[in-house]
C-alpha positions as CSV (number, residue, x, y, z in Angstrom):
1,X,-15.8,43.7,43.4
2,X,-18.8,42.5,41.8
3,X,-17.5,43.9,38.4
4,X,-14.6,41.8,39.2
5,X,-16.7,38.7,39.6
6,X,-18.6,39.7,36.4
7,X,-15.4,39.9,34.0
8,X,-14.1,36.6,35.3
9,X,-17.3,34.6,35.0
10,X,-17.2,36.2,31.5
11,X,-13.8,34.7,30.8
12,X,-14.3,31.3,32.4
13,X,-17.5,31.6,29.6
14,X,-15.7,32.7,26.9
15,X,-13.0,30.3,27.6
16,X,-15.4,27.9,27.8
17,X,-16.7,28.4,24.5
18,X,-13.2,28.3,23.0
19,X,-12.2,25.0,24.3
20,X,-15.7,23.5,23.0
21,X,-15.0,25.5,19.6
22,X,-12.0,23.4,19.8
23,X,-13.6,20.2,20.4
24,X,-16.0,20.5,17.7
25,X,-13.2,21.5,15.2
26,X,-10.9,18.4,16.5
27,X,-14.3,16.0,16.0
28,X,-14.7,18.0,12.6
29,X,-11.8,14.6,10.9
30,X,-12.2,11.4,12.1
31,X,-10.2,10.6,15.4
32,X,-8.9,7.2,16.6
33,X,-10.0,6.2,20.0
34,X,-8.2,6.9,23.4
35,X,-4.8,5.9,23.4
36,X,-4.2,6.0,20.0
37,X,-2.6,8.4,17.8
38,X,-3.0,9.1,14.0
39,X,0.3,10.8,12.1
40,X,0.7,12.1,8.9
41,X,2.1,9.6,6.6
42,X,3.8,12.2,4.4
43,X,6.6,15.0,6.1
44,X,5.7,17.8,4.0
45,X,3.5,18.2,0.8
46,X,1.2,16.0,-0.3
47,X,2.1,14.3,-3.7
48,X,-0.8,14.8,-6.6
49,X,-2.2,16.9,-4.1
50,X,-5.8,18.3,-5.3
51,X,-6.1,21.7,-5.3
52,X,-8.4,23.4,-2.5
53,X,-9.9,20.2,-1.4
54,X,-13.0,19.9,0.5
55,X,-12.3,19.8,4.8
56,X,-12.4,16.6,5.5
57,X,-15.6,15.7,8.1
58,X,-16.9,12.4,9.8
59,X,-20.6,10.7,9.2
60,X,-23.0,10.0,6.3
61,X,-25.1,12.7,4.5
62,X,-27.8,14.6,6.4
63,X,-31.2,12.6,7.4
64,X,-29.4,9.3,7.6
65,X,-28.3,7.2,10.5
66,X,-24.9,8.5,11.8
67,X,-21.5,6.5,11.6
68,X,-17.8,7.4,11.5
69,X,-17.5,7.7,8.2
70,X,-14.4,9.2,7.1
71,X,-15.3,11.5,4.1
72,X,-12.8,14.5,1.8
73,X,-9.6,13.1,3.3
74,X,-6.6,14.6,1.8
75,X,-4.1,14.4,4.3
76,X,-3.6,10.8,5.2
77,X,-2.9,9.3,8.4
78,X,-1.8,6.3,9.7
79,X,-2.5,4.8,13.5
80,X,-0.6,1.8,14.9
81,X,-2.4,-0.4,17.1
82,X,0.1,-2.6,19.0
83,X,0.0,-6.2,19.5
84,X,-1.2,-7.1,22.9
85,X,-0.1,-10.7,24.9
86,X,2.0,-12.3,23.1
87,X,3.7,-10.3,20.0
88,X,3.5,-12.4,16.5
89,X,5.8,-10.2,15.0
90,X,3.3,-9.8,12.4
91,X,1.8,-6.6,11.1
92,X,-0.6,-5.9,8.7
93,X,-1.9,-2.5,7.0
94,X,-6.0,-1.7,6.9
95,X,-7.1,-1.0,4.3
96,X,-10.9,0.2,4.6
97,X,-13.6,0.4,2.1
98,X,-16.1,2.9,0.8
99,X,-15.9,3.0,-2.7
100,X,-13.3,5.6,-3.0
101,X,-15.6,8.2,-1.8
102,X,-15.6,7.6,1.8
103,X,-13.5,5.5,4.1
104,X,-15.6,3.1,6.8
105,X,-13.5,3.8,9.7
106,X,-15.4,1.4,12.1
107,X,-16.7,-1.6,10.6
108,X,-13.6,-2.2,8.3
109,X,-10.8,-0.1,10.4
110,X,-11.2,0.0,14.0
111,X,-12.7,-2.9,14.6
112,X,-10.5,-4.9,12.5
113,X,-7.4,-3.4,14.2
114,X,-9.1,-4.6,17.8
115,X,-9.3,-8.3,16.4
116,X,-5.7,-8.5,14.9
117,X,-4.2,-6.8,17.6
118,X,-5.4,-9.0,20.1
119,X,-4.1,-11.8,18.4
120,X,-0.6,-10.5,18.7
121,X,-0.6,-8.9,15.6
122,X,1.0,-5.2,15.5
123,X,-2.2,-3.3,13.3
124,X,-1.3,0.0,11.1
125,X,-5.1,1.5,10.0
126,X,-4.5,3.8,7.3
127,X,-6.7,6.4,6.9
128,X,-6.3,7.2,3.0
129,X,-7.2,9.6,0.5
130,X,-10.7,10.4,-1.3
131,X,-12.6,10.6,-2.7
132,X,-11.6,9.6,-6.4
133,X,-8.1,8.4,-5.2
134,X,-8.7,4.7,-6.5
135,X,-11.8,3.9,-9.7
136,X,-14.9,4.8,-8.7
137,X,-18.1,4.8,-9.7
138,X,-19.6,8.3,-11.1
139,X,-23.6,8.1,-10.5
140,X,-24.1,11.1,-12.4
141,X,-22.7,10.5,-15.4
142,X,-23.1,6.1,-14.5
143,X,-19.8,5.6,-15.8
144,X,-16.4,4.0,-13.7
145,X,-14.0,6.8,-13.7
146,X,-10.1,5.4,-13.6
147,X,-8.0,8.5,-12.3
148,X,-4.8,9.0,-14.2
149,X,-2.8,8.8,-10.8
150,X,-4.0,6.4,-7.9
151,X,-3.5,8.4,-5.1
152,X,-4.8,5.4,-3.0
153,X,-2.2,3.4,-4.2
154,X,0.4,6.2,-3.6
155,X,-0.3,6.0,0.4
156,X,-0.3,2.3,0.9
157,X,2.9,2.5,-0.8
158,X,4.4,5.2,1.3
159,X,2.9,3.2,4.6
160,X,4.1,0.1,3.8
161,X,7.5,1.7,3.4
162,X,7.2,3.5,6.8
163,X,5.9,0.2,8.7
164,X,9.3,-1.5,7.6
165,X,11.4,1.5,8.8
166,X,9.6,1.6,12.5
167,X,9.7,-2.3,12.3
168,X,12.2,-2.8,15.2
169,X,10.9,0.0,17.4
170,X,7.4,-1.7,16.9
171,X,8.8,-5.1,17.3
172,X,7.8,-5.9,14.0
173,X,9.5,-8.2,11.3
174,X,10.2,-6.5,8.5
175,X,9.4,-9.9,6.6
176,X,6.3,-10.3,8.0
177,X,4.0,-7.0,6.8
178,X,1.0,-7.9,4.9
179,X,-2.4,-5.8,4.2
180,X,-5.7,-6.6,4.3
181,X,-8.6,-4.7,2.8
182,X,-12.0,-4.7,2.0
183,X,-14.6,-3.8,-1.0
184,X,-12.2,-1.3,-2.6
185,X,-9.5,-1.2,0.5
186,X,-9.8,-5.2,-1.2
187,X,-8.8,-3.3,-4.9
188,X,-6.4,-1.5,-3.2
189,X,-5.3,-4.7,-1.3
190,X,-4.8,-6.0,-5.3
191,X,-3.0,-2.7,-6.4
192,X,-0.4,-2.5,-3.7
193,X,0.3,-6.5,-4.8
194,X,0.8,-6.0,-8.1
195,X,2.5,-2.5,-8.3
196,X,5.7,-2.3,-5.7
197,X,8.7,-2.8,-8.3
198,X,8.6,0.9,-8.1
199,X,6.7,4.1,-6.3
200,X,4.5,5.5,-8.3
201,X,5.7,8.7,-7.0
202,X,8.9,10.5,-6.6
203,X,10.2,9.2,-2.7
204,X,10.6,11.9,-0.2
205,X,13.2,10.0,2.2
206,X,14.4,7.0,3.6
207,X,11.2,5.3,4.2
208,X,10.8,5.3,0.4
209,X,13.8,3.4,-0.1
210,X,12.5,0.3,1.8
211,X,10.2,-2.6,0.2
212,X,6.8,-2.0,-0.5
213,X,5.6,-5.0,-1.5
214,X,3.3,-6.9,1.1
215,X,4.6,-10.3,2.3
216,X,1.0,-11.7,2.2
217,X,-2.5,-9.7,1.3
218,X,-6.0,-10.6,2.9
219,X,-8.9,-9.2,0.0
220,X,-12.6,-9.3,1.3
221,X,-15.5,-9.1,-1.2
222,X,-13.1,-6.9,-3.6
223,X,-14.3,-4.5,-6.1
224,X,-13.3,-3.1,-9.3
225,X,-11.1,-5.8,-10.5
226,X,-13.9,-7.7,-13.2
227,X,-12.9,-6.0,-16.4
228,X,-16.7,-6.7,-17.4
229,X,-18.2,-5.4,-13.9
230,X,-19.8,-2.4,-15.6
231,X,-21.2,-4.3,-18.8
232,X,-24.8,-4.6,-19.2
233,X,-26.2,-7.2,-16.3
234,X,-28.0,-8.9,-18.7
235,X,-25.5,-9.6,-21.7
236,X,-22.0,-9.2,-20.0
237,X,-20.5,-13.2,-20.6
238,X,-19.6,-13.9,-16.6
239,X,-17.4,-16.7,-17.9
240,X,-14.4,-14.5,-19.2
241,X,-12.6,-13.5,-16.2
242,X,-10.5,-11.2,-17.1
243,X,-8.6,-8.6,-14.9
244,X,-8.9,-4.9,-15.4
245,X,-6.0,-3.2,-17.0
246,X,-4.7,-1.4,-13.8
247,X,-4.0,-4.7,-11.9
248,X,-1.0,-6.9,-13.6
249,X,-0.7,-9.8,-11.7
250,X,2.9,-11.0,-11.5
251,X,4.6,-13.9,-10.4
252,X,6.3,-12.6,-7.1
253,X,2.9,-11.2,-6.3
254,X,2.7,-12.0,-2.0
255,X,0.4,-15.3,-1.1
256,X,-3.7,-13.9,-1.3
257,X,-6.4,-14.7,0.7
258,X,-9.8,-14.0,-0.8
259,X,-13.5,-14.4,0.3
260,X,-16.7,-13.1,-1.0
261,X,-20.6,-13.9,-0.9
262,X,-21.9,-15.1,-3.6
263,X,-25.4,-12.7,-3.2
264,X,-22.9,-9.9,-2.5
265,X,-25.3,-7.4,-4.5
266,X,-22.3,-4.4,-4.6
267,X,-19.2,-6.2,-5.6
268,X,-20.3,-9.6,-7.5
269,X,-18.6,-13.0,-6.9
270,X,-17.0,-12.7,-10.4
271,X,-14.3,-10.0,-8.9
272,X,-12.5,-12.4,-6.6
273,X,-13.3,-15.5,-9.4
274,X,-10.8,-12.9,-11.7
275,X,-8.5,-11.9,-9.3
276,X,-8.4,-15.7,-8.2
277,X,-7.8,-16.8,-12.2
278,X,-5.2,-14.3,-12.6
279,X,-3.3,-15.3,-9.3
280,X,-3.3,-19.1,-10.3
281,X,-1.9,-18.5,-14.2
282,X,1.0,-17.2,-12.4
283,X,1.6,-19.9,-10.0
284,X,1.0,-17.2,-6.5
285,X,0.1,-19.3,-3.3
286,X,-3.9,-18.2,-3.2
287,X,-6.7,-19.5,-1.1
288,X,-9.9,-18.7,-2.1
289,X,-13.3,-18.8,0.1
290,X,-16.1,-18.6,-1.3
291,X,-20.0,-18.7,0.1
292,X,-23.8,-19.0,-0.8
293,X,-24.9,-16.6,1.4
294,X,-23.1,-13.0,2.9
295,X,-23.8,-10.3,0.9
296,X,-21.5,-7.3,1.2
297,X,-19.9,-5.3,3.9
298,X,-20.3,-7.9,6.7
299,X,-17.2,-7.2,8.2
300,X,-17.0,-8.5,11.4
301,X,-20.5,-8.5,12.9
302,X,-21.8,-11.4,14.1
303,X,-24.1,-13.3,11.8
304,X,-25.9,-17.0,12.3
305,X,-24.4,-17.3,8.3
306,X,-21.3,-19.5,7.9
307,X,-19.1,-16.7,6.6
308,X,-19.0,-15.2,9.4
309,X,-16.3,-18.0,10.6
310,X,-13.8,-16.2,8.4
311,X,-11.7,-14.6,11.0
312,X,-11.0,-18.2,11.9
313,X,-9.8,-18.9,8.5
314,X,-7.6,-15.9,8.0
315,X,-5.4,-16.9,11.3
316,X,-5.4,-21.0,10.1
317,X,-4.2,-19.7,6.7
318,X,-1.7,-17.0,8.2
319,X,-0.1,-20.4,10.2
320,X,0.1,-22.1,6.5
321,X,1.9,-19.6,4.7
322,X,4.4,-19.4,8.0
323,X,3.4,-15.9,9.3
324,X,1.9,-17.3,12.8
325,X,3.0,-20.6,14.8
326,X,0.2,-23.1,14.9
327,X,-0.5,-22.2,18.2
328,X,-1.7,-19.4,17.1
329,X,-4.8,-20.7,15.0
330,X,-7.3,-21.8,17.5
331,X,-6.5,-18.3,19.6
């Protein structure tokens, strides 16, 4: 009996053991939180899939102060938070930043997704591939590296095409999907804009077949669009504005939001001022914010600094370009 009693307090222990094995291999890739539910956003293989990619794994490097970082993601995901009270019909894709090394699944995902929704807005937080899926900045070498295919670009495409096909059973409006994004989610906010005449992949089914292009796009201190952002500091002439190659603006490009510090020391004020010239030369709807003080990745935290009014703006603006009613705004 008492050998009994030893081999089943040795499987409720090993058992034990398995199930926490498994809780530390689930918490290994970043996880929404209860009640939500992150999917694949492509059925089978991965398009311009790197070969035997890193696992991906959540938090900084070692010996710094933890976060959910997302970091080596190369299956992307997509999580829907619905709209709670009273449904917009409006949905907008995340786009979060982190250089296209890492994605910052808190300050400019989840937290993001609790705001919007909670306007009545249905949010889709995509969880998108990197590192190196978008230009990026090599400290090694100190060069911007421009990757011959955007995979970034390839999965807001693809999600932006799924959002439209699960429209009704979200109770969505299919004319009513924008993105918003921020530092290079913001780039990637300007890529998805400026490239949907066509996927820059092969499409895989039905979802592909649908509209990509955003009906509005929300850019917060956006990077990588200053063709001169990597000149010398001290020579570089911050009065041409030009765009970098990758990003055509076009004249159906969806109405733009923009705002940025002007101390924001990571992404200057001259990559919105370009993306802002380009946008007016051809004729798009775009309002522009800009302010002294900021600096970058302020997200939503609260802050005594005037920028940090901006949700407020984004729902006004959303009521101007007809995506909200105007009883929306002071919600």
């Amino acid at each position: 009996m008492n050998d009994l009693v030893r081999v089943g307090w040795l499987l409720i222990f090993v058992l034990s053991v398995v199930a926490i094995g498994g809780e530390s291999a689930r918490a290994e890739t970043w996880q929404p939180s209860p009640g939500h539910t992150q999917v694949p956003i492509w059925p089978g293989a991965v398009p311009n899939a790197k070969p035997n990619p890193k696992p991906e794994s959540v938090g900084p490097p070692e010996g710094r102060e933890w976060w959910p970082r997302a970091n080596d993601v190369s299956r992307p995901t997509m999580t829907v938070y619905a709209a709670t009270g009273r449904n917009t019909g409006v949905a907008v894709v995340v786009f979060p930043g982190g250089g296209y090394q890492f994605l910052a699944m808190d300050l400019e995902g989840t937290e993001i997704c609790d705001w919007l929704s909670s306007r009545g807005i249905t949010c889709v937080l995509l969880k998108y591939r990197v590192p190196g899926s978008g230009p990026w900045w090599d400290e090694e070498n100190k060069r911007r590296v421009y990757p011959k295919v955007q995979t970034a670009l390839q999965d807001a495409q693809r999600t932006l095409g799924l959002v439209r096909q699960h429209a009704v059973e979200w109770h969505v409006n299919p004319h009513k999907i924008g993105v918003i994004g921020f530092s290079a989610g913001g780039h990637l906010v300007a890529a998805v804009s400026t490239h949907f005449a066509e996927r820059s992949y092969a499409p895989v089914d039905t979802a592909d077949r649908l509209s990509c292009r955003p009906d509005f796009a929300i850019a917060l201190y956006p990077g990588h669009l200053w063709a001169l952002e990597d000149e010398d500091l001290a020579t570089r002439d911050q009065t041409a504005l030009s765009l970098r190659p990758d990003i055509t603006v076009r004249a159906d490009t969806p109405p733009t939001f923009l705002l940025q510090a002007e101390d924001d020391p990571v992404d200057t004020v001259e990559e919105s001022l370009a993306y802002y010239v380009a946008l007016q030369k051809a004729g798009v709807p775009t309002e522009m914010h800009l302010y002294a003080q900021g600096g970058h990745a302020f997200g939503l935290r609260k802050s005594k600094l005037p920028i940090a009014q901006w949700p407020q703006l984004v729902q006004t603006w959303l009521g101007t370009i007809g995506m909200i009613s105007e009883s929306r705004h002071g919600s």
